[in-house]
C-alpha positions as CSV (number, residue, x, y, z in Angstrom):
1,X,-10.3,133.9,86.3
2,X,-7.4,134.0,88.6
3,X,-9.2,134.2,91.6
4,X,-11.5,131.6,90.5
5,X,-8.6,129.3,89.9
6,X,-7.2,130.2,92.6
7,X,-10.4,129.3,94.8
8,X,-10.7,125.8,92.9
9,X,-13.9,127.0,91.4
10,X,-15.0,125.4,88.1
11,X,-15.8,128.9,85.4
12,X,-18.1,129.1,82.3
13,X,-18.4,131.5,80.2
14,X,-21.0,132.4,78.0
15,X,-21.7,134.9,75.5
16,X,-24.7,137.1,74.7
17,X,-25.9,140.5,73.1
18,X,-25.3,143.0,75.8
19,X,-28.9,144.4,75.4
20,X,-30.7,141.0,73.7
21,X,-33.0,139.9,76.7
22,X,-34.2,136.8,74.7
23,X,-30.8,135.7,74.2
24,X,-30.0,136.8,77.9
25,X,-32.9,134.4,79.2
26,X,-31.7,131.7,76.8
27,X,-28.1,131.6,78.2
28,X,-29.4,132.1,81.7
29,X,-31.5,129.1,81.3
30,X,-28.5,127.2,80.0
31,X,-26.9,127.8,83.3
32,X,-29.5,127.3,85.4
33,X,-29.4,123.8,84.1
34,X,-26.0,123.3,85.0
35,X,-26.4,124.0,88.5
36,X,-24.1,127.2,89.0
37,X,-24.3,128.7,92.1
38,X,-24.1,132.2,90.6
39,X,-23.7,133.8,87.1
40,X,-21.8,137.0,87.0
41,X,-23.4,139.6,84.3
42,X,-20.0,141.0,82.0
43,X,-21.2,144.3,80.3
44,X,-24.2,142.6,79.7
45,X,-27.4,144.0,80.7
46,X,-30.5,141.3,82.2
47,X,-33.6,143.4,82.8
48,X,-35.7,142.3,86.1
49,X,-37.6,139.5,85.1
50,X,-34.2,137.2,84.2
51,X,-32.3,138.7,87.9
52,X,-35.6,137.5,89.3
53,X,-35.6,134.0,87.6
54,X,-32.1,133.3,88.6
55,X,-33.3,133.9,92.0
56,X,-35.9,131.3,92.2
57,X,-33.5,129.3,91.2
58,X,-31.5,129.7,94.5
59,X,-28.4,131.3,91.8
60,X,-26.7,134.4,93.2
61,X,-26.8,137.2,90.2
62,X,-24.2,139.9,90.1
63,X,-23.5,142.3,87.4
64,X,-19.7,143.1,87.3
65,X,-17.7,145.9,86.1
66,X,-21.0,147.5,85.3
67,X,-23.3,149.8,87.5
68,X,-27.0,149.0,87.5
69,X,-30.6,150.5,88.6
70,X,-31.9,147.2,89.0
71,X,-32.2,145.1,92.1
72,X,-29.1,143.0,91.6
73,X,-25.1,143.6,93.4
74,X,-22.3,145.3,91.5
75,X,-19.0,145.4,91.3
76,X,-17.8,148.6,89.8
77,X,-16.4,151.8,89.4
78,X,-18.3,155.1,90.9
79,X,-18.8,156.3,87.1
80,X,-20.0,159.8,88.3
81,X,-17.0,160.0,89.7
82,X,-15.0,159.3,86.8
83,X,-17.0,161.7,85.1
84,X,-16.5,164.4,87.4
85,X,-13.0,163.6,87.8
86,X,-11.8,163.6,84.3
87,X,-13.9,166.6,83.3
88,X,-12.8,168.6,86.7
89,X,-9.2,167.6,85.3
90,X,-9.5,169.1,81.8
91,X,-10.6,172.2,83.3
92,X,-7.3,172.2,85.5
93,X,-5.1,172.0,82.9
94,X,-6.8,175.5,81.1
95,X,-10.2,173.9,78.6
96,X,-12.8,176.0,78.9
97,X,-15.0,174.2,76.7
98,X,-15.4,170.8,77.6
99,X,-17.5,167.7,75.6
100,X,-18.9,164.6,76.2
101,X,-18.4,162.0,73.5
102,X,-19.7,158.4,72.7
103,X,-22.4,157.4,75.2
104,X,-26.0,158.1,75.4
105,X,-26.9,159.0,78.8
106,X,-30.5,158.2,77.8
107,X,-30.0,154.8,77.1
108,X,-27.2,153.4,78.9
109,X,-26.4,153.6,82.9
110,X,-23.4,153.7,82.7
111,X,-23.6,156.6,80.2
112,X,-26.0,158.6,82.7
113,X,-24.1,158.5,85.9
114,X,-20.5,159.5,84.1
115,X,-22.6,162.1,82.6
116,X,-24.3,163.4,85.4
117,X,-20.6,163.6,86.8
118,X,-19.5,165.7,83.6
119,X,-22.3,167.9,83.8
120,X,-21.4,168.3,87.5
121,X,-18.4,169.6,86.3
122,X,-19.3,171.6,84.2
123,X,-22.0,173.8,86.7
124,X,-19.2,174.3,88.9
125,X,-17.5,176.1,85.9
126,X,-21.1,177.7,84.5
127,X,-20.3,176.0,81.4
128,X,-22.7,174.6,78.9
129,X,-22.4,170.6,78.1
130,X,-22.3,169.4,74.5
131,X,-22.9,166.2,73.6
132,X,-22.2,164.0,70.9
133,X,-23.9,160.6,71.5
134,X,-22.6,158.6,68.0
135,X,-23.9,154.9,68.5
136,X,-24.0,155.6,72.1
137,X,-21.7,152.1,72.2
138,X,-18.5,153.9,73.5
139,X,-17.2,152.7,70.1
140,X,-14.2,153.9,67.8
141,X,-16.3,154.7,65.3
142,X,-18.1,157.1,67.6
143,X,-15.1,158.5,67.9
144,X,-14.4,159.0,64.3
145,X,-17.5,160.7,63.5
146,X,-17.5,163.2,66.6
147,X,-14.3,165.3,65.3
148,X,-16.5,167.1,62.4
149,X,-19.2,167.9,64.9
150,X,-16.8,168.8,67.8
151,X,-14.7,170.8,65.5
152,X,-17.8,172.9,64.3
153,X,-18.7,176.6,65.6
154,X,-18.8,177.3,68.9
155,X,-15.8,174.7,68.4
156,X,-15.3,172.6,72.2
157,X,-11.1,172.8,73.1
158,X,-11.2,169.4,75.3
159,X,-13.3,166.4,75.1
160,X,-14.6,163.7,78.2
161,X,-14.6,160.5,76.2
162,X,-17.1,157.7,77.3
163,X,-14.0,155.2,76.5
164,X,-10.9,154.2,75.3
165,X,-11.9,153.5,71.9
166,X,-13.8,156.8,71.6
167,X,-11.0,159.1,72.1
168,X,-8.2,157.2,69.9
169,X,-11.1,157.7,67.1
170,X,-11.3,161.2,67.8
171,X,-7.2,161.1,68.4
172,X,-7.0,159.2,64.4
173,X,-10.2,161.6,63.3
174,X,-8.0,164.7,64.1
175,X,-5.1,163.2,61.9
176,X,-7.5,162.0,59.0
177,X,-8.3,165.5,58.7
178,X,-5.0,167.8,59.7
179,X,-2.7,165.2,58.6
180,X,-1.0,165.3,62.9
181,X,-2.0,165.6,65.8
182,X,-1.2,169.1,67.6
183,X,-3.2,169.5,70.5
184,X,-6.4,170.4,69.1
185,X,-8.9,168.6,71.2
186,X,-7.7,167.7,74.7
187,X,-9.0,164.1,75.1
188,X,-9.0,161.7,78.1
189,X,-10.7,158.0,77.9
190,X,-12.0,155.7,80.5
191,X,-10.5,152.5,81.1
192,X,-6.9,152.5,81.3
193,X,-6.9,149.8,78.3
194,X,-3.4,149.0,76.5
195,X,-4.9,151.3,73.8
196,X,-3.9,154.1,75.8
197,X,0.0,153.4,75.3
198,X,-0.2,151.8,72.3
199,X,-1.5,154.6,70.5
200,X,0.5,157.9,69.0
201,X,0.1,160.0,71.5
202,X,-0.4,158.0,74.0
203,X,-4.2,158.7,75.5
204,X,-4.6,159.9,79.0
205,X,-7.0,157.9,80.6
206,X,-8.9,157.2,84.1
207,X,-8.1,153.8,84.4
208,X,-10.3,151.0,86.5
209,X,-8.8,148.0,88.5
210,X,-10.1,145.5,86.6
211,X,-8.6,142.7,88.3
212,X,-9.9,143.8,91.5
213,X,-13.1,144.2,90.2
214,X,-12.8,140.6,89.1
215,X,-11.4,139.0,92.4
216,X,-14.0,141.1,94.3
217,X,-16.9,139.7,92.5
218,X,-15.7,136.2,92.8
219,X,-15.2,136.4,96.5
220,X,-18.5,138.0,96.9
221,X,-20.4,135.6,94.8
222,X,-18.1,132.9,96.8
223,X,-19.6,134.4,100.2
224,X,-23.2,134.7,99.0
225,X,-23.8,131.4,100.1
226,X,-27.8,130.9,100.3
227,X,-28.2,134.8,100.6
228,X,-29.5,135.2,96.6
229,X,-31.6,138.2,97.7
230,X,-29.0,140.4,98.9
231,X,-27.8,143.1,96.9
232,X,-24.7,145.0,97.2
233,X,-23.4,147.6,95.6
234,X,-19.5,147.7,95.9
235,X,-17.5,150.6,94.2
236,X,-13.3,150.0,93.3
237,X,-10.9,152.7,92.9
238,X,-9.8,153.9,90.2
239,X,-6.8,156.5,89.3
240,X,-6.3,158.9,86.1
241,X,-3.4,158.6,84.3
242,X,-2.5,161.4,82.5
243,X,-0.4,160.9,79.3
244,X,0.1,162.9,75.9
245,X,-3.3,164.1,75.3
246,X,-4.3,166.7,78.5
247,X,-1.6,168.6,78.0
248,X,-1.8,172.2,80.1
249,X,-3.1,175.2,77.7
């Protein structure tokens, strides 16, 4: 929004069900009537058919802070990366026995690339993957219900979560049942969210630039011009933070 202001540019925002393509279209359509010149996607998910539409409608799509298999730009982070990063880290500090919590790599790209990168990981080790999936929505309540299954024989030491949210539930699952937190789990997060300071310990985390994900997709949407049918795929850093939660074994 910055950037936008910044640039003098006039910004709606809509809302619809990340996965709902009829209420996708519908809001699409709406904008198509106000004559953007582009409409930015926000963890939300248009299949082909609505990218397409926008197209003919000389409206530049881009789907931000998102990766995607579809023929559209992004503006993201290299999730394999993060998911070969943060596992690759766990097993620095001494886990042997890594997990990956709260996404479904069947369902959700995002899910599958930081997956691949986890199970990347993990051959370099010649270590199984386990997988607890929840409501594959990177959700707290993933989180939650992942500690009785992590904690089950052959019991994981250190866990990959899909998000923020996922490993304070697992972080708050741990102390719903032991009554503390004492290292059981290693957990580290994706995002970088105020969550991870906020919470007691605080959660290590590999955290995305956000805000230049944001002020990169306004200036490329910006610079588009008439070129609708280009499609870029631009990747932002990202950094892991490491707090009270990957502690070395």
């Amino acid at each position: 929004m910055a950037e936008a202001n910044r640039l003098a540019m006039d910004v709606m925002i809509m809302y619809a069900a990340r996965d709902d393509q009829a209420v996708i279209a519908k809001t699409v359509q709406n904008m198509i009537e106000r004559r953007v010149f582009a409409v930015m996607f926000l963890s939300v998910r248009p299949d082909q058919a609505i990218i397409d539409t926008l197209r003919r409608a000389n409206i530049y799509p881009q789907e931000v802070a998102s990766a995607s298999d579809l023929n559209i730009s992004s503006i993201s982070s290299d999730d394999f990366q993060i998911g070969y990063q943060a596992t690759n880290l766990l097993f620095q500090r001494g886990y042997q026995h890594v997990a990956f919590a709260g996404a479904d790599p069947q369902q959700d790209i995002i899910g599958r690339y930081r997956y691949a990168g986890y199970t990347a990981a993990l051959q370099q080790q010649s270590a199984a993957p386990t997988l607890f999936v929840g409501d594959g929505r990177y959700s707290y309540a993933s989180g939650l219900q992942a500690v009785s299954f992590l904690t089950q024989p052959p019991a994981v030491d250190a866990v990959f979560a899909a998000s923020d949210d996922v490993a304070l539930g697992i972080i708050n699952g741990l102390y719903d049942r032991d009554g503390q937190y004492t290292g059981q789990l290693a957990v580290i997060g994706v995002d970088g969210s105020s969550t991870c300071t906020r919470a007691r310990p605080q959660l290590s985390s590999v955290t995305q630039d956000f805000a230049l994900i944001g002020r990169t997709a306004v200036n490329e949407a910006v610079h588009a011009g008439e070129q609708v049918n280009q499609v870029k795929r631009i990747e932002i850093p990202f950094k892991i933070e490491e707090r009270q939660t990957t502690p070395t074994k």
